[in-house]
Structure formats: structure tokens, C-alpha cells
C-alpha positions in Angstrom: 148.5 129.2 130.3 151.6 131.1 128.8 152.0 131.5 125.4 155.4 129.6 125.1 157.1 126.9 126.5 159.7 127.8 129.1 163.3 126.3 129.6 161.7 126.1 133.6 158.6 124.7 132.5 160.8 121.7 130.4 163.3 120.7 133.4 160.0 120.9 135.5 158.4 118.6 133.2 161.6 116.0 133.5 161.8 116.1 137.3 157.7 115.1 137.6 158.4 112.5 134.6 161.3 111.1 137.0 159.0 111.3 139.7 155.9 109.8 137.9 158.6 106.5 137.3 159.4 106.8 140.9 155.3 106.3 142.0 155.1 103.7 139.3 157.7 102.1 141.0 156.5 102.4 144.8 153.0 101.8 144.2 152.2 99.4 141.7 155.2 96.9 141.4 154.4 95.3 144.9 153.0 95.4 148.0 154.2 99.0 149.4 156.5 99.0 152.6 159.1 101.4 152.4 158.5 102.6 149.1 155.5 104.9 150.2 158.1 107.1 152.5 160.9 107.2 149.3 158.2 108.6 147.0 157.0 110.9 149.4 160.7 112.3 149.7 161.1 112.6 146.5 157.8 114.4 145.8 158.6 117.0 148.3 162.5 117.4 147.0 160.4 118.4 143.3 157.7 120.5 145.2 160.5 122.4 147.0 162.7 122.8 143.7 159.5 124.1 142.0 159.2 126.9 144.7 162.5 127.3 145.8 162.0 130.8 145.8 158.5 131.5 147.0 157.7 132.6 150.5 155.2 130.0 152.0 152.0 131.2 153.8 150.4 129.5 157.2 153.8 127.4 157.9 152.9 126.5 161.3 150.1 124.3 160.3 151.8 123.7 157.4 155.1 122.1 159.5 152.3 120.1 161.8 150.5 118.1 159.0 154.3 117.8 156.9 155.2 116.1 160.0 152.2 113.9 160.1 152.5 113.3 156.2 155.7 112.0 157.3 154.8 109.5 159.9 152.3 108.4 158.0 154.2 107.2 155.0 156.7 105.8 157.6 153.9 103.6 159.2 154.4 101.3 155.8 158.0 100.8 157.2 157.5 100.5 160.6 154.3 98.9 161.4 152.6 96.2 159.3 148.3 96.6 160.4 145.9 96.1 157.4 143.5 98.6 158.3 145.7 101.5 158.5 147.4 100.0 155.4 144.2 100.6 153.1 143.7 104.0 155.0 146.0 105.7 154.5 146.4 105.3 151.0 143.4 107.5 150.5 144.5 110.1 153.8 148.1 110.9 152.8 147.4 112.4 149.5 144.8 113.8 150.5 146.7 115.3 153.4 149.2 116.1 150.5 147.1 117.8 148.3 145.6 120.1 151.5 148.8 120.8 152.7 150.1 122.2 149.2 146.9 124.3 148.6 147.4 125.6 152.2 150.9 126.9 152.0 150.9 128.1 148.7 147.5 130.6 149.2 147.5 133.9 150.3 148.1 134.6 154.3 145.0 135.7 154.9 142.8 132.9 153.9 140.9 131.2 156.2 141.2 127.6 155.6 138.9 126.9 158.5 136.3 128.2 156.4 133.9 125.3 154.5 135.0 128.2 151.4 138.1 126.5 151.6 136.8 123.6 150.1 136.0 124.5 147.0 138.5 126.2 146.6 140.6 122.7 146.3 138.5 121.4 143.9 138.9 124.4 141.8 142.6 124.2 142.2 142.1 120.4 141.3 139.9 121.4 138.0 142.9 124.0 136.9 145.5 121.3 136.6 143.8 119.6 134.5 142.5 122.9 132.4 146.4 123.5 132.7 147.5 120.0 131.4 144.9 120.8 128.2 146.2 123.9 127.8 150.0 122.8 127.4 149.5 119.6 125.5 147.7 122.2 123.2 150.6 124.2 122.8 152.9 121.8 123.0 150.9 120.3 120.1 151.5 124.2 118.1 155.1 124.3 118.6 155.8 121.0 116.7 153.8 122.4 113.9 156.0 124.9 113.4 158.0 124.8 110.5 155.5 122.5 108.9 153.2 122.8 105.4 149.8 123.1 106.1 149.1 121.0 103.4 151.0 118.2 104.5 149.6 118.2 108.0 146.0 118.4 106.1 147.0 115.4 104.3 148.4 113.4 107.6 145.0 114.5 109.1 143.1 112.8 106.2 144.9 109.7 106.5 144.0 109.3 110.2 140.8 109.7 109.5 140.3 107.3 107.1 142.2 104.7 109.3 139.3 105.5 111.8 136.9 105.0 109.4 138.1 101.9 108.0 138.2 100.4 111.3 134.4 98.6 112.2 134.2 98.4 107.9 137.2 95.9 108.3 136.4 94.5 111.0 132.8 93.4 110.1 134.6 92.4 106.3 137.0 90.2 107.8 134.6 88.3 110.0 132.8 87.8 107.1 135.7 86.0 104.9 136.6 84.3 108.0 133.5 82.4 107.8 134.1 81.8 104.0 137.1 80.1 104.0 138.9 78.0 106.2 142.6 78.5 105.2 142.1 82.3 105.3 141.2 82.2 108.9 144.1 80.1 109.6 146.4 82.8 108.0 144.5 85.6 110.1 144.5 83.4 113.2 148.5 84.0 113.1 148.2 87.2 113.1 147.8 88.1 116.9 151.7 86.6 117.1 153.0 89.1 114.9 152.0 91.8 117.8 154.4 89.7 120.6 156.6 92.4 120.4 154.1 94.8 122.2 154.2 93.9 125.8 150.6 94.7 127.5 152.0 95.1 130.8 154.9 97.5 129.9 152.0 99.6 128.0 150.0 100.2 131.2 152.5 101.1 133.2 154.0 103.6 130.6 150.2 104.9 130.8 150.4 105.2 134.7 154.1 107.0 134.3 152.2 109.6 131.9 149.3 110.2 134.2 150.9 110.9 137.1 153.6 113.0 135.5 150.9 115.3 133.8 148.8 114.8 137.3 151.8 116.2 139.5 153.0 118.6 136.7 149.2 120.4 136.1 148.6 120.5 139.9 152.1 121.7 140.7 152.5 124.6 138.3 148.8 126.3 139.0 149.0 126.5 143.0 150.0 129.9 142.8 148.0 130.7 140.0 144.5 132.7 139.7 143.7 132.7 143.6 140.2 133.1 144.5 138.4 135.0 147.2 138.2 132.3 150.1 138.1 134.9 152.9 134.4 134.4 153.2 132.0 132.4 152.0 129.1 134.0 149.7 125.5 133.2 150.7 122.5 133.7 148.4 119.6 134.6 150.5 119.1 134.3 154.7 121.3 132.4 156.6 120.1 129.1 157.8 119.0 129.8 161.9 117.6 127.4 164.3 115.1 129.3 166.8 116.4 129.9 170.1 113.6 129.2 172.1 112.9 126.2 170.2 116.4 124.9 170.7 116.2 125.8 174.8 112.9 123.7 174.8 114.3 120.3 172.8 117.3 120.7 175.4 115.6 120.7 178.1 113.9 117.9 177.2 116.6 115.4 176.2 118.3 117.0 178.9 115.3 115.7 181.7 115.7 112.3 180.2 120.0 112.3 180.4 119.6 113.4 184.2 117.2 110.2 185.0 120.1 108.0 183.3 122.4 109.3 184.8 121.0 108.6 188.3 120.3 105.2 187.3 124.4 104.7 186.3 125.2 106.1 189.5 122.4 103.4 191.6 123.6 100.2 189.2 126.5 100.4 187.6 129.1 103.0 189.1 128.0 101.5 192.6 129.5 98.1 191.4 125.7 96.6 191.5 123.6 95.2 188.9 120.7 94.0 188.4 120.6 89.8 189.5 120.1 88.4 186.0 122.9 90.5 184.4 126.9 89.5 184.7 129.1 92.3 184.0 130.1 91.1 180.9 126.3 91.0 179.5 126.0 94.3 181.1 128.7 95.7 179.1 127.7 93.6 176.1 124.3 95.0 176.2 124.7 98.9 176.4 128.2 99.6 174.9 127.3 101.0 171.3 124.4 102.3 171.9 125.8 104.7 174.9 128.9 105.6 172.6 126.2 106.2 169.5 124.1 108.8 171.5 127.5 110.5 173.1 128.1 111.1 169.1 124.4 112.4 168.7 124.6 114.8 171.8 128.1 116.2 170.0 126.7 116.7 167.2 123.8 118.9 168.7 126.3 121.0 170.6 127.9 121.7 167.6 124.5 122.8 165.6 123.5 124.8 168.3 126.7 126.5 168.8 126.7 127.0 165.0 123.3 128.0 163.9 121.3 128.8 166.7 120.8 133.1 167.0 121.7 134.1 170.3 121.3 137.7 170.3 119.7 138.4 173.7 121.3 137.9 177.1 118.6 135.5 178.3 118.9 132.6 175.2 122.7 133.6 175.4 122.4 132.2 179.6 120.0 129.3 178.5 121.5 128.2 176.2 124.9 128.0 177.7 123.7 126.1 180.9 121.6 123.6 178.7 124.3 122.8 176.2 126.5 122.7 179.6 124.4 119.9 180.9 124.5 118.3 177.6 128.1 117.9 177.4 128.0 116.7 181.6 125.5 114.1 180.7 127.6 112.4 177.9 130.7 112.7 180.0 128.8 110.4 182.0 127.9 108.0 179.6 131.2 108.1 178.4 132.6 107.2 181.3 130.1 104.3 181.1 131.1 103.1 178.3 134.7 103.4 178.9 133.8 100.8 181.8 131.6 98.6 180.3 134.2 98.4 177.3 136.8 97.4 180.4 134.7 95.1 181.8 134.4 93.1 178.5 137.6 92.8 178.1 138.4 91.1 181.2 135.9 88.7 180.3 136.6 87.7 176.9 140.5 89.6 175.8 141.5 92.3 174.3 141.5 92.6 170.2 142.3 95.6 167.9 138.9 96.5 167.6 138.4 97.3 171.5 141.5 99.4 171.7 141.2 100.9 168.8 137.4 102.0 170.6 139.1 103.2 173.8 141.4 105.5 172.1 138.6 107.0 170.6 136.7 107.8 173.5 139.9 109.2 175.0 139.7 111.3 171.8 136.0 112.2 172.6 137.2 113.2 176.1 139.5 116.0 174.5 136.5 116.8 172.3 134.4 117.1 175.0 136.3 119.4 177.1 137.3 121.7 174.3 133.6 122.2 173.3 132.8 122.7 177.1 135.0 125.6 176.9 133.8 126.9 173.5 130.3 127.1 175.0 131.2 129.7 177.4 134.1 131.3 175.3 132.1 132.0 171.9 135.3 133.4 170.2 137.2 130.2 169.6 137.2 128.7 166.4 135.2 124.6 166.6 136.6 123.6 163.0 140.4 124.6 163.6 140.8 122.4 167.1 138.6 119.2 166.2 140.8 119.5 162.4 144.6 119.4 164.2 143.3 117.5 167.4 141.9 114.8 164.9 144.8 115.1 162.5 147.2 114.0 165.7 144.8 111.6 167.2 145.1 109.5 163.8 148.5 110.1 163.0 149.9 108.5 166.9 147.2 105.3 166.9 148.6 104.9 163.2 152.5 105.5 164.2 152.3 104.0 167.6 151.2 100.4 166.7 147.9 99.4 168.2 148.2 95.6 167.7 151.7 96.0 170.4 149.3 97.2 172.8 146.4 94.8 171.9 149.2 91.8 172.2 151.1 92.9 175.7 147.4 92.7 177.1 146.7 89.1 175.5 149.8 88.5 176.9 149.5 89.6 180.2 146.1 88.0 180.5 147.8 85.0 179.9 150.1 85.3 182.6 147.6 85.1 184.9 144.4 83.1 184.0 146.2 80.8 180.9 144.0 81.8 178.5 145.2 83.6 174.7 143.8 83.0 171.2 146.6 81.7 168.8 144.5 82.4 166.2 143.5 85.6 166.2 147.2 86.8 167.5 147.9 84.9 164.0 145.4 86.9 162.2 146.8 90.4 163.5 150.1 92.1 162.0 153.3 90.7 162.5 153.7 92.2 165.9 151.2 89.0 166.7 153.9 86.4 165.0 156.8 87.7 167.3 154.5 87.1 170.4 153.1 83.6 168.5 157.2 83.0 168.6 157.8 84.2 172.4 154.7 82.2 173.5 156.5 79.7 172.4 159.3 79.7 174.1 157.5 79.9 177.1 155.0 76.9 176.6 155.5 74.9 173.8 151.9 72.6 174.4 149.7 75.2 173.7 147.1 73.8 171.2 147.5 74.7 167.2 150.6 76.3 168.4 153.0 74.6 166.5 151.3 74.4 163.5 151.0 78.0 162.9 154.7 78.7 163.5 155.5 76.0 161.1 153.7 77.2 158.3 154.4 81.2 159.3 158.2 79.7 159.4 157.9 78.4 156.1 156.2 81.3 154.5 159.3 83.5 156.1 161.9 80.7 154.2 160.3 81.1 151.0 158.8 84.6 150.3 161.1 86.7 148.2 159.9 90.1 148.2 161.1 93.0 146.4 162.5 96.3 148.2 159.3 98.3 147.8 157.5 95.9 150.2 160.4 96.0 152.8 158.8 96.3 156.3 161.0 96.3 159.4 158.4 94.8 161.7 157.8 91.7 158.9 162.0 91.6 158.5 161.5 91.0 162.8 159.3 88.6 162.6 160.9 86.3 159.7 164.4 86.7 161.5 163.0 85.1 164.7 160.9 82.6 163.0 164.2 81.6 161.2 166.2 81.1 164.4 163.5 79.7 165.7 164.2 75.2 166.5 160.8 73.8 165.6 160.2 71.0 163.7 
């Protein structure tokens, strides 16, 4: 902390006051739509005015998750889906705060180092050692010019207030209880304190903490780096036994092959078993297939990590073991991807099953990239599954899953006459536009009607203020408006 107050440090202090109203404003007023992407503007306009003149470090992974940042906080504008919605307001500043340690450390940090970690936190810890530090000498300079005395004397008085406090309160119970027409007189006195508005004091209290929040955290990122280059170990490093490891693999491997045979007799054949539909099939074997595809990643990943492989032979066995590993979950995989197909066709699509498939499209990346990194030990596990995971969730947020989810319902529809009203209701507004196309098209579809009435009447009589503006809700209530139902 400097020993003096800086004209810098005061206009600083005025921008992040401006900009603590501002988050006030976006985030606890209403229901947040477009306000998420203004205060994230206007954070980054004070974040680049604080460092207009320093040169920022790692700026091409800083530019990719600024650009996801970005289409995050736009997703509140553009799309309306509630999972994404709760999400998110836990990943963007989280995202934020990363990004801003990121490009303001030194060049040669590794932030694909688990050092990097705490080394956050500490950055975390300092702002608020930093906010102590300045209250405290913000505290000094209005002392100067001050008696001691009299500053001894305001002290006192406080005190004795304090002190004063439970005595008077336990006293005035006391006369309370003794005489009626006091406790009339003290029963009024709540009214005298209408002036002081509860709700205007907590939000003045929300203005302060996030002012002193974004002012601590934004003045010590370039302040007191620590060593993150490497991490410090106390004792051995933690090893897994190489012919151990080569054993277990084989193993699991054995029993992956046999499965994999039997997916290739039954299932990819296009023949089951005679007391299994495909639908009960897919039913039956979905989640557990896509639960051990996550347990054999996760082994590749250990063994890649923390198995010694210092001669030529574990180097060999392990490589074609860990090989077949990542073969055999491709195939159940694929089998899942199918049985999650299958299931579809039977019963519809919903959020839930797409949201699935993109993850195992996801896992497929995954998968190859760690196929690679078997036989090509130099390449870095952390760094590709942090950005390849950082874009996979930014596009299914940006892209609009529930779209997808309802041109399906809708195309399914078109060709066997069956769609759920209800649970097209139940999705974002995306699933009130098709609700009002469906419409249009069939008017005797049951509960129909009755769920456009009452979405049309909500859209006549909702007033909602500009933080919660949403493009794809604004859609929806424009047709539901024009739309002739009675």
C-alpha cells in the first residue's frame, strides 16, 4: 500500500464507484437480460482506463476467453434458457477474474500449471489486504489537522453508546412491562425512523462492496507477483508403478475387448436380443456406457500424468494399452451416441438429450486429442481440454439448444403427429414461438389453446424494466400479440 493517496488512485476510486451503481443496477433491480452485457462493457472500459498504459502478457488466450466473456453476457440478450441463465452467473466472473490475472502476470508464467491457482486466490486475498490498507489511510488523512484530544473524546463517546446499548435495552423492556402508557409512547417510536428507507440502505451497501471489491482487485494485479513458473513439492513426487499400471490395463482392457464384440454381434448388427425393443435397449445401457467412457478418461489421464515411464519397454506398454483404452471407449461411445438416437425416435427430443449429444461430440474431440498425446508425450493435456472446453460451453450457450431441441419436436410432428405442448411450454421462449406456429398450422391440438391464451395474457400485461430486456422474449410477446385467438 503507498503511503499517500494519489490524484490516480481518487478518479480510480470514482470510475469503480460509478461502476459499482452500474452492477447494482444490472444485477439486483430485476431479472437480468441485457443488463449483464452493459455492465460487462463498462467493466472492461474501467479495466482498460486503469491500464491504459501497460503492455498486456499471453494476449492470445487472453483475446479467446474476452471473446467468450463476451458471448456469454450476450446469451442474457439473445437467448432466454434457465439453465444457462443460473450458470453463468457463477462462470463469467469467474472467467473475468482468470482472464485479468492472466494478462496482467508476467510472460513467462505458466498458467497451465495447477501453481496457477493459487496464485488467484492470493491475488483475491491482496485486494482485500489492499482495501484494509486504504480505508486505513484514508482513515489517517482525515485526522489530519485534528486535536488528539478531541478525537480521544469522540472515541469515548462511541464507546459509551456501545456500552449503553443491551443496558437500555434490557431497562426499557423492563418499564415497558411497568406501565402501560409508556409503552404506548415507545411503541411510536419505530415511526419516527420512516425516514430511513431499508431497501435504499442495502443497496447503498451492495454499491460500497462492489466498488471496494473491483477497486482492491483492480489496483493489486500488477502488484507483488509470485513465482508461478513451477510448482514447489515437499518430499517425492506422487508415482504410480508402471508395471502395476500395465497389469490393471490389461485387465480392464480383456474385459472392454469382450464388450466390444458383443456391440458388434447385438447392437451395431441392427439385432437384439427378442425381449428387448430398441428403445428399452437404449433405455437400459445409456448412462452407464457414458459413465464408464468418463472413468476410462480419467485413467488415461492419471497414467499419462503420474505413471514413471523411464524405460523403453513400460514407455511401449503403456502406450499400446492406454491406445486400446481410448479404442474401446470410442466404441462405447459410439454406442451410446446410438442408443441416445434410438430413444429419441421413440419418445422426442428434449433439452436434456441434446444437451447429452453435444457432449459426447465434445468427448470425441477429447478422445482424439488424448489419442495423440499418448504417442506425442510433449503436448500439454491441461492447455487443450481448458480452451477446447472453454469453446465447447460458450457455442451450446450462444447457439440456443432449445432451437435445435424444438425444430426436431417439430419435424417429428410432421411426420408421425405427435409433440408435447407442455413441455415446448416449459422450455425458453424459443418453445412459445413454435407453441404460436403450431398453431397456425393445427388449431385442435389438445391444451393448445389454453396455453397460448394465458402465455398471450402474460405478454399483454408484464411490464418489465430495461435490465430484463431479452430479444428472444420481445419475439415471442410480439407474435403472441398479433396472434387472433380468443
Amino acid at each position: 500500500m503507498e503511503s499517500k493517496i494519489t490524484k490516480s488512485d481518487g478518479i480510480f476510486l470514482i470510475l469503480c464507484l460509478l461502476l459499482g451503481i452500474l452492477g447494482e443496477e444490472a444485477f439486483f433491480r430485476s431479472e437480468i437480460g441485457i443488463s449483464y452485457f452493459v455492465f460487462i462493457s463498462g467493466f472492461y472500459s474501467v479495466f482498460m482506463w486503469r491500464y491504459r498504459r501497460y503492455q498486456f502478457s499471453h494476449q492470445r488466450l487472453g483475446y479467446l476467453i474476452i471473446c467468450c466473456i463476451w458471448l456469454l453476457s450476450a446469451s442474457y440478450f439473445l437467448n432466454n434458457n434457465q439453465l444457462f441463465y443460473g450458470l453463468n452467473i457463477l462462470v463469467i466472473p469467474g472467467l473475468v477474474i482468470f482472464h485479468l490475472v492472466l494478462i496482467t502476470s508476467p510472460e513467462n508464467v505458466r498458467w497451465n500449471k495447477p501453481a496457477f491457482v493459487p496464485f488467484i486466490f492470493t491475488k483475491l486475498i491482496q485486494s482485500l489486504q489492499f482495501n484494509i490498507g486504504f480505508a486505513a489511510l484514508f482513515g489517517k488523512s482525515l485526522k489530519q489537522g485534528v486535536k488528539e484530544d478531541k478525537l480521544i473524546i469522540w472515541k469515548k463517546v462511541i464507546l459509551g453508546i456501545v456500552i449503553s446499548l443491551p443496558i437500555l435495552f434490557v431497562v426499557l423492556n423492563l418499564l415497558i412491562s411497568a406501565d402501560t402508557e409508556f409503552e404506548r409512547l415507545i411503541g411510536g417510536v419505530p415511526q419516527w425512523f420512516h425516514v430511513i428507507n431499508v431497501e435504499r440502505t442495502m443497496r447503498l451497501m451492495i454499491i460500497l462492496f462492489l466498488t471496494f471489491a473491483f477497486f482492491g482487485f483492480m489496483q493489486i494485479l500488477v502488484k507483488k507477483h509470485l513465482n508461478v513458473n513451477q510448482q514447489q513439492i515437499y518430499g517425492q513426487k506422487f508415482q504410480l508403478d508402471g508395471i502395476i499400471t500395465i497389469t490393471v490395463l490389461i485387465i480392464i482392457n480383456a474385459v472392454y475387448l469382450l464388450f466390444t464384440v458383443v456391440q458388434f454381434r447385438y447392437f451395431f448388427s441392427g439385432t437384439l436380443q427378442a425381449d428387448y425393443t430398441f428403445a428399452e435397449y437404449a433405455r437400459k445401457g445409456f448412462f452407464e456406457l457414458l459413465f464408464v467412457t468418463l472413468i476410462n478418461l480419467s485413467i488415461t489421464v492419471i497414467v499419462l500424468t503420474f505413471v514413471n515411464r523411464t524405460s523403453s519397454f513400460l514407455r511401449g506398454g503403456l502406450q499400446i494399452m492406454l491406445t486400446i483404452l481410448v479404442l474401446a471407449s470410442s466404441v462405447m461411445l459410439s454406442s451410446a451416441f446410438l442408443r441416445l438416437s434410438m430413444y429419441e425416435d421413440a419418445y422426442g427430443f428434449t433439452f436434456t438429450r441434446v444437451l447429452v449429444h453435444s457432449f459426447m461430440i465434445f468427448l470425441v474431440v477429447i478422445f482424439t486429442y488424448t489419442l495423440v498425446k499418448i504417442w506425442v508425450e510433449k503436448l500439454s493435456l491441461f492447455h487443450f481440454y481448458f480452451i477446447t472446453s472453454l469453446i465447447y460451453y460458450t457455442a451450446i450457450t450462444i447457439i440456443d439448444l432449445d432451437k435445435i431441441v424444438v425444430k426436431e419436436n417439430m419435424n417429428r410432428y410432421e411426420t408421425s403427429e405427435k409433440i408435447d405442448v407442455h413441455y415446448l411450454n416449459n422450455l425458453s421462449y424459443r418453445g412459445v414461438l413454435s407453441l404460436v406456429d403450431l398453431y397456425e398450422k393445427n388449431q385442435n391440438i389438445p391444451d393448445l389453446k389454453k396455453i397460448l391464451l394465458e402465455r398471450k395474457q402474460e405478454a399483454l400485461t408484464e411490464d418489465l424494466p430495461w435490465q430484463s430486456y431479452n430479444l428472444q422474449r420481445e419475439q415471442a410477446y410480439t407474435e403472441l400479440k398479433k396472434l387472433d385467438i380468443k
